[in-house]
C-alpha positions as CSV (number, residue, x, y, z in Angstrom):
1,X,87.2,67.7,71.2
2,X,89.3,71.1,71.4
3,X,88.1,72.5,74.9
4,X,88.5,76.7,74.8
5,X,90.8,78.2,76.6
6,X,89.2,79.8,80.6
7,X,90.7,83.6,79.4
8,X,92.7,84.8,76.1
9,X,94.2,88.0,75.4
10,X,95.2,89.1,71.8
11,X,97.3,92.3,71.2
12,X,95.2,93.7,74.9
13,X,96.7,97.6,75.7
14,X,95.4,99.8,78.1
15,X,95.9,103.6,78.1
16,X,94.8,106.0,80.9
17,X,93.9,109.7,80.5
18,X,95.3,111.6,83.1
19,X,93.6,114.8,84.6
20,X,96.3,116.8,82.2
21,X,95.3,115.4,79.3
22,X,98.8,112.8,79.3
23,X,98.5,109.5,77.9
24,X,99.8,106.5,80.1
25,X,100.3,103.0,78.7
26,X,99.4,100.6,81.5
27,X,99.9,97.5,79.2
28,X,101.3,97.4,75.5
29,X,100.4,94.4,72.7
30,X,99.6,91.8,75.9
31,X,99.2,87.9,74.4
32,X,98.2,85.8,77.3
33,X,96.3,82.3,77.0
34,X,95.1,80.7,80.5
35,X,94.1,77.1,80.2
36,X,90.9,75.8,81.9
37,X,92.3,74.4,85.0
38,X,95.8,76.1,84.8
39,X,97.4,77.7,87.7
40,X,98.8,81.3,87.0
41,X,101.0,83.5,88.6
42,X,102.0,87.1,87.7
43,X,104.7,89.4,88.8
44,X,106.6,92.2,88.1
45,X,107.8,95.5,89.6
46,X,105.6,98.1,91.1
47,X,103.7,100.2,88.1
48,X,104.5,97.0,85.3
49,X,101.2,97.1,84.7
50,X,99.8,93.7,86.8
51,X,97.2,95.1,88.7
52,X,95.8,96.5,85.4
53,X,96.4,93.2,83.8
54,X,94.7,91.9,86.2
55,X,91.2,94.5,85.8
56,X,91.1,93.4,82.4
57,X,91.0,89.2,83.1
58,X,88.3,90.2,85.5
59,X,86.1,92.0,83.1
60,X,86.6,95.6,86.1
61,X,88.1,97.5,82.8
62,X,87.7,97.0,79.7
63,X,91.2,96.9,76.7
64,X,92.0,100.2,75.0
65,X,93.0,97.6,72.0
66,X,92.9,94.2,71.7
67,X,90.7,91.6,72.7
68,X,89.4,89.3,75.3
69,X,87.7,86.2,75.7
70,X,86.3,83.9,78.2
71,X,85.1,80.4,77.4
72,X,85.4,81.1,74.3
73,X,83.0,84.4,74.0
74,X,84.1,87.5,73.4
75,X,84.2,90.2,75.8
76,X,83.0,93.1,73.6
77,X,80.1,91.6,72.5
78,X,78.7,91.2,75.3
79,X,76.2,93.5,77.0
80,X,77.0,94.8,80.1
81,X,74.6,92.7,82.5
82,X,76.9,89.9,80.4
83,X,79.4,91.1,82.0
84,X,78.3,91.9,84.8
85,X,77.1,88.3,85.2
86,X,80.5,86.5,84.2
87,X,81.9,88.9,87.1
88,X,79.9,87.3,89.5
89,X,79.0,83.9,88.6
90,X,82.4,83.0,86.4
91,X,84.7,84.6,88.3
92,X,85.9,84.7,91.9
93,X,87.6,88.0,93.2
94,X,90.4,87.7,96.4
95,X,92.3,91.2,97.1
96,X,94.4,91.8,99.4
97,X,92.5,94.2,101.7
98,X,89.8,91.5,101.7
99,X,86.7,93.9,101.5
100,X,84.8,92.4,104.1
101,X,81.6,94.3,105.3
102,X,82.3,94.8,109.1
103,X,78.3,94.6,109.9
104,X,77.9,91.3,108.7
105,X,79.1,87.7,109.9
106,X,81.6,85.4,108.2
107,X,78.2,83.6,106.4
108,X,76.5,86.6,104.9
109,X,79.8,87.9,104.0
110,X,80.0,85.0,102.0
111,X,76.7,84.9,100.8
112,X,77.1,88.5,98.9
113,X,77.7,86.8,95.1
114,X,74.6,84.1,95.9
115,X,72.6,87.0,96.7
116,X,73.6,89.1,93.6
117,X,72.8,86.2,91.6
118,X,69.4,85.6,93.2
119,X,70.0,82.5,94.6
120,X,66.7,81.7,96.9
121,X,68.1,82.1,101.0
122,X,67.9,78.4,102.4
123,X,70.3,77.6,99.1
124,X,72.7,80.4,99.3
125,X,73.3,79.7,102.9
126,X,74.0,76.2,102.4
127,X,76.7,77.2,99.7
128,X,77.9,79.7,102.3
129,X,78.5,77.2,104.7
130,X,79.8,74.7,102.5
131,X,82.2,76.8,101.4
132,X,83.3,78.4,104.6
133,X,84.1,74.4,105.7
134,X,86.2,74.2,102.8
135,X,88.3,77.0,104.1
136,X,87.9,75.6,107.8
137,X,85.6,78.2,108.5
138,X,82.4,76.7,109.3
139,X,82.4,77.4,113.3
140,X,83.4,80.6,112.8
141,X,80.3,81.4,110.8
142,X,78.6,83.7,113.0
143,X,81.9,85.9,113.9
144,X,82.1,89.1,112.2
145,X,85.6,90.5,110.7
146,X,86.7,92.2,114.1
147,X,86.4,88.8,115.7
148,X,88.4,86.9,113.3
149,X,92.1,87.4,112.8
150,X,93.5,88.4,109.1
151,X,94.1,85.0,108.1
152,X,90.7,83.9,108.9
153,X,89.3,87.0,107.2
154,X,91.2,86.0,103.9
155,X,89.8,82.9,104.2
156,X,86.3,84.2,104.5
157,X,87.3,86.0,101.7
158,X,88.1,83.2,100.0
159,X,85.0,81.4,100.9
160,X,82.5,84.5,99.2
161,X,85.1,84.1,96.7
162,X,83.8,80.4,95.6
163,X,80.6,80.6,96.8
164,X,79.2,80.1,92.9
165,X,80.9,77.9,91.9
166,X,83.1,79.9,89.7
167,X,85.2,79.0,86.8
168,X,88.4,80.6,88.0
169,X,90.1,82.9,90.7
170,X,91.1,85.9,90.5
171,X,93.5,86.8,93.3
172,X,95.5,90.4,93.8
173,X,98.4,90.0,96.5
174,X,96.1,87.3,98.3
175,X,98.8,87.3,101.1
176,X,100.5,90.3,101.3
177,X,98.8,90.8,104.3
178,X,99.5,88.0,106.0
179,X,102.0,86.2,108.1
180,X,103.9,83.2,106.9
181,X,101.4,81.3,108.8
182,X,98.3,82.6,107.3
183,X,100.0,82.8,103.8
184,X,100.9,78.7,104.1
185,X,96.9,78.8,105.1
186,X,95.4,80.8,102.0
187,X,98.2,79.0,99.6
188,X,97.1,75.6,100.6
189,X,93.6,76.6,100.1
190,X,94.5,78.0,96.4
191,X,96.6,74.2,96.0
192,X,93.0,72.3,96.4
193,X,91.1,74.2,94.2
194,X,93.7,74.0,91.7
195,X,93.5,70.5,92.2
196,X,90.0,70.6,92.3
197,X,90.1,72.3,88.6
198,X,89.9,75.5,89.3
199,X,91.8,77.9,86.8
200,X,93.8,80.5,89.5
201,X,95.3,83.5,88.6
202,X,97.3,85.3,91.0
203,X,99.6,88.6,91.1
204,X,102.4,88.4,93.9
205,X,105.3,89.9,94.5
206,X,106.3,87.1,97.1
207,X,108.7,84.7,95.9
208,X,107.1,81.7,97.4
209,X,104.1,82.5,96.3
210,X,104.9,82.4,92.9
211,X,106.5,78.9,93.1
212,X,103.0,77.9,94.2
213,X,102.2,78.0,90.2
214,X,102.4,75.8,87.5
215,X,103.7,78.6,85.1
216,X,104.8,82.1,86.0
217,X,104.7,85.8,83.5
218,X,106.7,88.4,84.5
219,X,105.4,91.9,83.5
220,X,107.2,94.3,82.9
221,X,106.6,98.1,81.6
222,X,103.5,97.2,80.6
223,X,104.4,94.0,78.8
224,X,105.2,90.1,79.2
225,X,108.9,90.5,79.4
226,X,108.9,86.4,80.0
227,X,107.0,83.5,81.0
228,X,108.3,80.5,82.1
229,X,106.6,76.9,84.1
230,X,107.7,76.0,87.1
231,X,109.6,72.3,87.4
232,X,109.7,71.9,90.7
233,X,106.2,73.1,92.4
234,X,106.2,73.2,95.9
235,X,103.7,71.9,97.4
236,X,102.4,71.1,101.2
């Protein structure tokens, strides 16, 4: 039985209007296929076009031209609490900046998505907590972000990341703010959901990073100027 692929991308571009009236070609005639399961990693020089690439894959903008599609569906048929749906129950978001709220503990930080997705409270807090112990999180449930240092805080936002369950990461310089430490942390983490079966995509600019992934695209001016698989993964 042919099994779809978790994201493809046929002939995607994406121009932005600037206030003068200039047209900017973020991405140009993009074809990417991620396999369910697969373990992505994209970099490129500042302005290539990743972060962009990256919008797209998580359904945040939408192609200029060209198409996308998730489990099989395609994006642009879909209405727009569709997609707002997928965003939150297919796919998990980990930025760099982490986009914790400072208010609330490392739990209902992580219960956000359950909440968005109506999940009743006695459930939503047990997937909270279940996912803040697979992070190593669970006694530091109760701390808020000021308490936790930025390692932990990726972690957490980590944890709201999987809370549903989703299909696949999404992750934009996960560890750029991190020390070597805290990146061997967050990578490690990204190792067992891979393993797990997780589809992961990830944009780096961090060479160890990258050799964290089974295959690797390099972007560049807006296109894939090369992909390639890495032989030797390194691994904890």
């Amino acid at each position: 039985m042919n099994v779809a692929p978790a994201i493809q991308l046929e002939g995607v571009g994406r121009v932005h209007v600037t206030d003068s009236g200039d047209e900017v070609h973020a991405l140009r005639d993009i074809d990417l296929t991620v396999a369910a399961g697969e373990y992505v990693v994209i970099v490129g020089p500042s302005g290539a076009g990743k972060s962009s690439l990256l919008n797209i894959l998580g359904c945040l903008d939408a192609p200029t031209t060209g198409s996308l599609t998730i489990a099989g569906a395609p994006v642009s048929e879909l209405s727009e609490g569709q997609i707002a749906r997928i965003r939150n129950e297919r796919i998990g978001f980990v930025f760099q900046s982490f986009n914790l709220i400072p208010a609330l503990t490392a739990r209902q930080n992580v219960e956000l998505p359950a909440v968005y997705a109506r999940v009743p409270r006695e459930r939503r807090r047990r997937l909270a907590m279940a996912a803040l112990d697979r992070v190593g999180l669970g006694d530091r449930a109760h701390h808020r972000p000021n308490q936790l240092s930025g390692g932990q805080q990726q972690r957490v936002a980590i944890a709201r990341s999987i809370v549903n369950e989703p299909a696949f990461v999404l992750a934009d310089e996960a560890t750029g703010n991190l020390d070597s430490k805290a990146t061997e942390d967050v990578l490690g983490i990204f190792d067992e959901l891979h393993r797990l079966g997780t589809t992961i995509v990830a944009i780096t600019h961090e060479d160890d990073v990258a050799a964290r992934a089974e295959r690797v695209v390099v972007v560049r001016d807006g296109r894939i100027a090369e992909t390639y698989r890495n032989r030797e993964r390194v691994l904890i």
